[in-house]
C-alpha positions as CSV (number, residue, x, y, z in Angstrom):
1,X,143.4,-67.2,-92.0
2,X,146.6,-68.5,-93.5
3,X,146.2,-68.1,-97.7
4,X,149.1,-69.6,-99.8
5,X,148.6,-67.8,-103.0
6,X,150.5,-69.3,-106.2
7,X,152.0,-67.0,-108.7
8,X,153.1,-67.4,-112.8
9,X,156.5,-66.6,-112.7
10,X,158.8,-65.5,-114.4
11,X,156.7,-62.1,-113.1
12,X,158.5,-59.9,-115.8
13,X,156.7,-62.0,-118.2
14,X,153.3,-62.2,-116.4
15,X,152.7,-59.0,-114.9
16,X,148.9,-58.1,-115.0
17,X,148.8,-61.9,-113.5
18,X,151.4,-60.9,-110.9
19,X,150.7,-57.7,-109.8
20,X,146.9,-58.9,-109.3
21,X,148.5,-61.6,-107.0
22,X,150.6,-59.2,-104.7
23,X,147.5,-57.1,-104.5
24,X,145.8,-59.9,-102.9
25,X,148.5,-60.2,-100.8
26,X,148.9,-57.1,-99.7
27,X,144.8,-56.7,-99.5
28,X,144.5,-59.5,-97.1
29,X,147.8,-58.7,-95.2
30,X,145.4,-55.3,-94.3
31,X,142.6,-57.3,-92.9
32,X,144.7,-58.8,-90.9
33,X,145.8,-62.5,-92.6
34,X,148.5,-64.3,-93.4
35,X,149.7,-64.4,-97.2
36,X,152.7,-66.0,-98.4
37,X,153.5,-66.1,-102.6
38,X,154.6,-69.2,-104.7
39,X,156.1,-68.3,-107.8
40,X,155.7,-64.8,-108.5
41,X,159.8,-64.4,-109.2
42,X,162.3,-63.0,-111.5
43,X,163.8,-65.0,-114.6
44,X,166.7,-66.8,-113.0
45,X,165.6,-66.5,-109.0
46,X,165.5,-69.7,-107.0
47,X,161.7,-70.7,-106.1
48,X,160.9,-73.1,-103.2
49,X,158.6,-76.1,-104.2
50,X,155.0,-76.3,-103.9
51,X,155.5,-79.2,-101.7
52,X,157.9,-77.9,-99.4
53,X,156.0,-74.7,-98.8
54,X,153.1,-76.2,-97.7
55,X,154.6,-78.1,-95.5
56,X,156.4,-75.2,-93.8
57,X,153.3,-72.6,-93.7
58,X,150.4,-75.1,-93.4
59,X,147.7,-72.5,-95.1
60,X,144.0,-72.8,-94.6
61,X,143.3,-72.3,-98.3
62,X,145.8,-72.5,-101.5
63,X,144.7,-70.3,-103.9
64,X,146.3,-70.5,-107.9
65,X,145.8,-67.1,-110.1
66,X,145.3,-69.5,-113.4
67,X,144.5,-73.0,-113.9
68,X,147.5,-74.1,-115.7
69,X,148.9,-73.6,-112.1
70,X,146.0,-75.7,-110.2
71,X,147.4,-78.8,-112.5
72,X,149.3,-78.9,-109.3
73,X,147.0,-78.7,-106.4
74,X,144.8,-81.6,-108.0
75,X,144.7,-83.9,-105.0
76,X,145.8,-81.6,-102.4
77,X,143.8,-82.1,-99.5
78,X,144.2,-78.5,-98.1
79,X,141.0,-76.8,-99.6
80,X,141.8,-74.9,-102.6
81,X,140.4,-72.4,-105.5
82,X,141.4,-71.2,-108.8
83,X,141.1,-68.1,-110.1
84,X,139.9,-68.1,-114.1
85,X,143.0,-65.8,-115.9
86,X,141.3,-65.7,-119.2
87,X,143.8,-67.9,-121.5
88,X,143.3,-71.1,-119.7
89,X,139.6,-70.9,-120.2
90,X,139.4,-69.4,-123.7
91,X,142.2,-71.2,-125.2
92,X,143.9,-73.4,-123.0
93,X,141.2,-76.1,-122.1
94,X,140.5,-76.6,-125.9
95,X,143.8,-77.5,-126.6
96,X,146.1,-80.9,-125.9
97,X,147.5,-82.0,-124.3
98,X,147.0,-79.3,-121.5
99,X,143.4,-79.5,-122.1
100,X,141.9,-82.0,-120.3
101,X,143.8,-80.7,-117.3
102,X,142.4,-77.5,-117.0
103,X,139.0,-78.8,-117.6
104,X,139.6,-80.7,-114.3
105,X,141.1,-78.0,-112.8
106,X,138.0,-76.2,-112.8
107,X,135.8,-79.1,-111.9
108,X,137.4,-79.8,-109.1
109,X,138.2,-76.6,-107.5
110,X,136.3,-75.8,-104.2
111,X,135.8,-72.5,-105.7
112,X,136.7,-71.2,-109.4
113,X,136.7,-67.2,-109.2
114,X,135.9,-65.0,-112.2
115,X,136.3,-60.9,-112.7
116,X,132.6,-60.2,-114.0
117,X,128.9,-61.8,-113.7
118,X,129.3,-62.3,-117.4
119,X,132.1,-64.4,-117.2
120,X,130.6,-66.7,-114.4
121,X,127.8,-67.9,-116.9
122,X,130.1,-68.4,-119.4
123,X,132.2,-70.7,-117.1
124,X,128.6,-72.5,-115.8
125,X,127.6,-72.8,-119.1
126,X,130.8,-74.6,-120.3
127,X,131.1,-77.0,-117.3
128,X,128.2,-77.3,-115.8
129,X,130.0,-79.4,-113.0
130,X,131.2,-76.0,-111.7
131,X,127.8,-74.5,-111.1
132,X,127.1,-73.1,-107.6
133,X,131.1,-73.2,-107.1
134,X,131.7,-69.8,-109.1
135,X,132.5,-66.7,-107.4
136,X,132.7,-63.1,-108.9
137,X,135.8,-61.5,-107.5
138,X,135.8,-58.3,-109.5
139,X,139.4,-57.3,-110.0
140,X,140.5,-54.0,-108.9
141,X,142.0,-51.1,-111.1
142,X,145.4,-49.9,-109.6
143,X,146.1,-45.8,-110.6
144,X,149.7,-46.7,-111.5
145,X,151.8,-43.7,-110.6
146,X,152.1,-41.3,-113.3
147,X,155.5,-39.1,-112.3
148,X,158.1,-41.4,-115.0
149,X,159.6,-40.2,-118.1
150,X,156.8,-39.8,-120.7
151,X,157.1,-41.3,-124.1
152,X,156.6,-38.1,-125.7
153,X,159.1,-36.5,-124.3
154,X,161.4,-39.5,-124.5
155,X,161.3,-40.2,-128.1
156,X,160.6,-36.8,-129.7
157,X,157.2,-37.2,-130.5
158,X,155.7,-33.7,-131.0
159,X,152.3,-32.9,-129.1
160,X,150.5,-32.5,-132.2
161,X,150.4,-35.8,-133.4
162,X,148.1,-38.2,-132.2
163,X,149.7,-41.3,-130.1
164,X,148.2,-44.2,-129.8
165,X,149.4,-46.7,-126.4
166,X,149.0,-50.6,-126.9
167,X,150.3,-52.5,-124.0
168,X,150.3,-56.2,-122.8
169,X,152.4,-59.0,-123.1
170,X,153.3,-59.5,-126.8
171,X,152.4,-62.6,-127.8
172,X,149.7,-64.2,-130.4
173,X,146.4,-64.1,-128.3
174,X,146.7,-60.5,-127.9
175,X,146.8,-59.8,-131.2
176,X,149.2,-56.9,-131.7
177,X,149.4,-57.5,-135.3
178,X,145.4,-56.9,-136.2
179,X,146.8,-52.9,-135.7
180,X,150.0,-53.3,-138.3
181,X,148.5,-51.3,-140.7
182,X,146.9,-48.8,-138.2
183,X,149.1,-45.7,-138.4
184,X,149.4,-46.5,-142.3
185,X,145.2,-46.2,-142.5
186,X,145.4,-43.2,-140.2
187,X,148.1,-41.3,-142.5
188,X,145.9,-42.0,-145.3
189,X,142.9,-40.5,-144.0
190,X,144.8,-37.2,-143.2
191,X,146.1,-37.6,-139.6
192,X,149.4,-37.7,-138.2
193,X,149.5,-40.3,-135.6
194,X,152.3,-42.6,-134.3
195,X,151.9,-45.9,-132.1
196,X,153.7,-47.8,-128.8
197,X,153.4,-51.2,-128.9
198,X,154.6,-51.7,-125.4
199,X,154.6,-55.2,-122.7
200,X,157.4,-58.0,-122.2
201,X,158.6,-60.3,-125.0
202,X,156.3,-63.4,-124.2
203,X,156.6,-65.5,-127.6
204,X,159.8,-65.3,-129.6
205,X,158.0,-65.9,-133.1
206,X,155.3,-63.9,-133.1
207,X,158.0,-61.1,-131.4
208,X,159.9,-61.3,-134.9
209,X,157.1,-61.3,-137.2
210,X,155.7,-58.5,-135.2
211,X,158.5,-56.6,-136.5
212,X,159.0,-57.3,-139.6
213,X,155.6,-56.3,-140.0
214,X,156.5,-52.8,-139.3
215,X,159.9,-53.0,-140.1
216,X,159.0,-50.1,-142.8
217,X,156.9,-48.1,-140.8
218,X,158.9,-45.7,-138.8
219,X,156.2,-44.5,-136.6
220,X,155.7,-48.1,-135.0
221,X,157.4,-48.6,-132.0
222,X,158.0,-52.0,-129.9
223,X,159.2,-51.3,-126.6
224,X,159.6,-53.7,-123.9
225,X,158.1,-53.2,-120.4
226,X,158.3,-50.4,-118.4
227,X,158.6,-49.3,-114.8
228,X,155.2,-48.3,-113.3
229,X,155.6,-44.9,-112.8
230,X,157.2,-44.8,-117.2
231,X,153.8,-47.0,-117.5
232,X,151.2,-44.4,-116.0
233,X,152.5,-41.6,-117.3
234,X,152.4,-43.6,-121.0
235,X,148.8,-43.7,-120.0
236,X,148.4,-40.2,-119.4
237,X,150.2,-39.6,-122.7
238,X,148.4,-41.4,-125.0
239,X,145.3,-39.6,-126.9
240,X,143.7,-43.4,-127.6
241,X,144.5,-46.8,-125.2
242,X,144.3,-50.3,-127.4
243,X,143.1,-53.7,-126.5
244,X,143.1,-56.0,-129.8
245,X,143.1,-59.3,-128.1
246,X,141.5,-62.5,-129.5
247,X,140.0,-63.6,-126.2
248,X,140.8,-61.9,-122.4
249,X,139.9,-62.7,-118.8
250,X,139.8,-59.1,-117.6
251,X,142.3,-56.8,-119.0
252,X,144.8,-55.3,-116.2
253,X,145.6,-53.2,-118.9
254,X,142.2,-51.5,-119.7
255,X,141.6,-51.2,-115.9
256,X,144.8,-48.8,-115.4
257,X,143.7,-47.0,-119.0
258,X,140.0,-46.1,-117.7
259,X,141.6,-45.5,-113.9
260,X,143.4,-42.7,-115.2
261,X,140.3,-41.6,-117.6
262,X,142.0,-42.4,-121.0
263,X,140.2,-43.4,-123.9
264,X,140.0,-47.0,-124.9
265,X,139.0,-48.5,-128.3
266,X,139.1,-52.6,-127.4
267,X,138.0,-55.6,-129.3
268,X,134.6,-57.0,-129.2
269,X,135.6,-60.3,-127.1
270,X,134.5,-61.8,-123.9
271,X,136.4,-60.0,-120.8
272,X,136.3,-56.3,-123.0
273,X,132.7,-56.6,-123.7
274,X,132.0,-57.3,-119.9
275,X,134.1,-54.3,-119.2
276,X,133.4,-51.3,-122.1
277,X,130.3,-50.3,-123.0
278,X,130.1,-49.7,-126.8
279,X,130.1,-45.7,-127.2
280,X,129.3,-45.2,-123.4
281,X,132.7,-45.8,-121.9
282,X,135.0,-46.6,-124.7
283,X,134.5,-47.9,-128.5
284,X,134.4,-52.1,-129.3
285,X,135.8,-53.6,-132.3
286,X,135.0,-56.5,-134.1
287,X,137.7,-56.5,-137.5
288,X,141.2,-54.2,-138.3
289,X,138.9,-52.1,-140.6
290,X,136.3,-51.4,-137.8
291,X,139.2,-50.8,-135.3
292,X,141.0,-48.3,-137.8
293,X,137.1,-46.1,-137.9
294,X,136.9,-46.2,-134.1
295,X,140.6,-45.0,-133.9
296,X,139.9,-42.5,-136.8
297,X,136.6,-41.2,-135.0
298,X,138.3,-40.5,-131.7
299,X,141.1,-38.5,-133.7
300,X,138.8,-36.5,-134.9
301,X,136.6,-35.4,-132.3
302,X,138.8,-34.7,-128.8
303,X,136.1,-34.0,-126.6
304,X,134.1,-37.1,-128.0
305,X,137.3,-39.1,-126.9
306,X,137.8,-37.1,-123.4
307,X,134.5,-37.8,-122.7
308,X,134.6,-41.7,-123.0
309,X,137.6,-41.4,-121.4
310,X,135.8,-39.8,-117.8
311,X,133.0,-42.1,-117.7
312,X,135.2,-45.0,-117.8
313,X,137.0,-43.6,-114.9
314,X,134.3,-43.4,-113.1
315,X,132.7,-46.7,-113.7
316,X,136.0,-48.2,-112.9
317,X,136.0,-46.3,-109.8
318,X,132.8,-47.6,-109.1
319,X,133.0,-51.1,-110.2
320,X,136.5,-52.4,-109.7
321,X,137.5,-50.8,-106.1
322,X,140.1,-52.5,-104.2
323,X,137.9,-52.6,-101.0
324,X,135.5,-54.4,-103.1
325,X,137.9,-57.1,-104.6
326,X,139.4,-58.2,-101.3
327,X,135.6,-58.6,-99.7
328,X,134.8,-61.3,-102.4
329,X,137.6,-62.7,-102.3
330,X,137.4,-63.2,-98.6
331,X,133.7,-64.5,-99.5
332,X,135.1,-67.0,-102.1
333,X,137.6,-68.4,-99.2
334,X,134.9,-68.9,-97.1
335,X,132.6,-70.6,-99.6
336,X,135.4,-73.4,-100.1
């Protein structure tokens, strides 16, 4: 089978989105296919059109990791599926003009693939033109290496103190600032901790009030993204992983905290609800006051955290294998 596989780009700004897309690639280059990438590149590299690849690889199937990029394939008479990224079907479909795009998108994809079972009903339930058409395609968790630099060490922060990791690309959706006031709350209660707000740049205004909002709190860092190997050993570094988006698909970010075994405290939205179970394998917010508790409780009892932190790991390894993703996928291409 021939797959063209399209890619947000630039990738420095969209990595969860493109390192799932290379791990297609490289998933289905194992089982013997053909996979070429559209988009997928560096601020500033040249990309070939749409068009004109398609014309010079001929693919069986086009496959585009979000819906804002199917806009493109509406028409196309080489079959063709979508894969839902979270933001285009949370946000991006209720809002114009992009809207009534992405609604058609979905519609008329031969196949629309989502990360969880949850997630698929939503999508039915929503447009119920897309029902039977909907394929689970759990995504898988990648252990990112863990031999880099780690922040501790980097930036003088002493072992004692409790560190808290928030990743992902900054911008208003995940909702960075709902944990401002974090560190503030947690002095107050008695407990040293600092926090790494970490992920590219991705909105320029919400970047600058970002800091300004802890432009007085010296135990708030923004740092922008880091290699893989500075990323998972971050991870491993961390005593408490954050999520605080306002809506997600599937967090690539809460899949490399719970491969590794860290401890997650997430907010209570589609996407983090399908993949942490309350108390079970991590703790679920709904507001900044409930997030600072579940923070504060995890400070205060280590083993309590550790815990959560194994049996996430070993749900993930269960549920998200990379064996697994590349078999529904393949399933998905054959359904369309």
């Amino acid at each position: 089978m021939k797959v063209l596989l399209l890619s947000p780009s630039p990738s420095e700004l969209y990595q969860g989105s493109a390192n799932t897309v290379l791990r297609y690639r490289e998933g289905l280059q194992r089982r013997g296919h053909l996979a070429e990438l559209v988009g997928g590149t560096a601020n500033g590299d040249l990309r070939e059109s749409l068009a004109g690849k398609i014309g010079r690889f001929q693919p069986d199937i086009v496959h585009a990791h979000d819906a804002r990029l199917g806009v493109e394939l509406l028409g196309l008479r080489v079959p063709w599926v979508v894969s839902m990224s979270g933001e285009d079907f949370h946000v991006d479909m209720r809002e114009q003009p992009e809207g009534p795009l992405v609604c058609e998108v979905f519609r008329r994809a031969h196949c629309v693939l989502v990360p969880t079972a949850p997630a698929r009903q939503r999508m039915e339930e929503v447009l119920s033109d897309t029902v039977g058409r909907v394929h689970v395609v759990p995504r898988a968790a990648a252990r990112l290496p863990t031999g880099g630099t780690d922040l501790r060490r980097a930036l003088g922060i002493p072992k004692s103190r409790f560190l808290i990791l928030l990743p992902g690309g900054i911008r208003p959706i995940k909702g960075q600032h709902r944990a401002a006031s974090l560190v503030q709350t947690m002095r107050a209660c008695g407990v040293e901790a600092e926090m790494i707000i970490v992920g590219p740049e991705q909105d320029l205004d919400y970047c600058i009030a970002l800091r300004e909002m802890v432009r007085n709190e010296p135990r708030v860092r923004i740092l922008p993204t880091l290699s893989a190997e500075r990323m998972g050993a971050a991870y491993l570094d961390a005593d408490v992983v954050l999520n605080t988006s306002l809506s997600e698909g599937l967090s690539a970010n809460l899949l490399e905290a719970g491969a590794l075994g860290r401890p997650v405290v997430a907010s209570r939205v589609p996407g983090n609800a399908d993949l942490i179970r309350h108390k079970e394998t991590g703790l679920l917010f709904d507001d900044e006051d409930e997030l600072a508790r579940c923070v504060l409780a995890l400070a205060r009892n280590r083993s309590s955290a550790g815990a959560l932190g194994l049996r996430l790991r070993e749900d993930v390894d269960r549920r998200f294998s990379i064996d697994a993703e590349i078999d529904q996928l393949l399933t998905a291409y054959a359904a369309a």
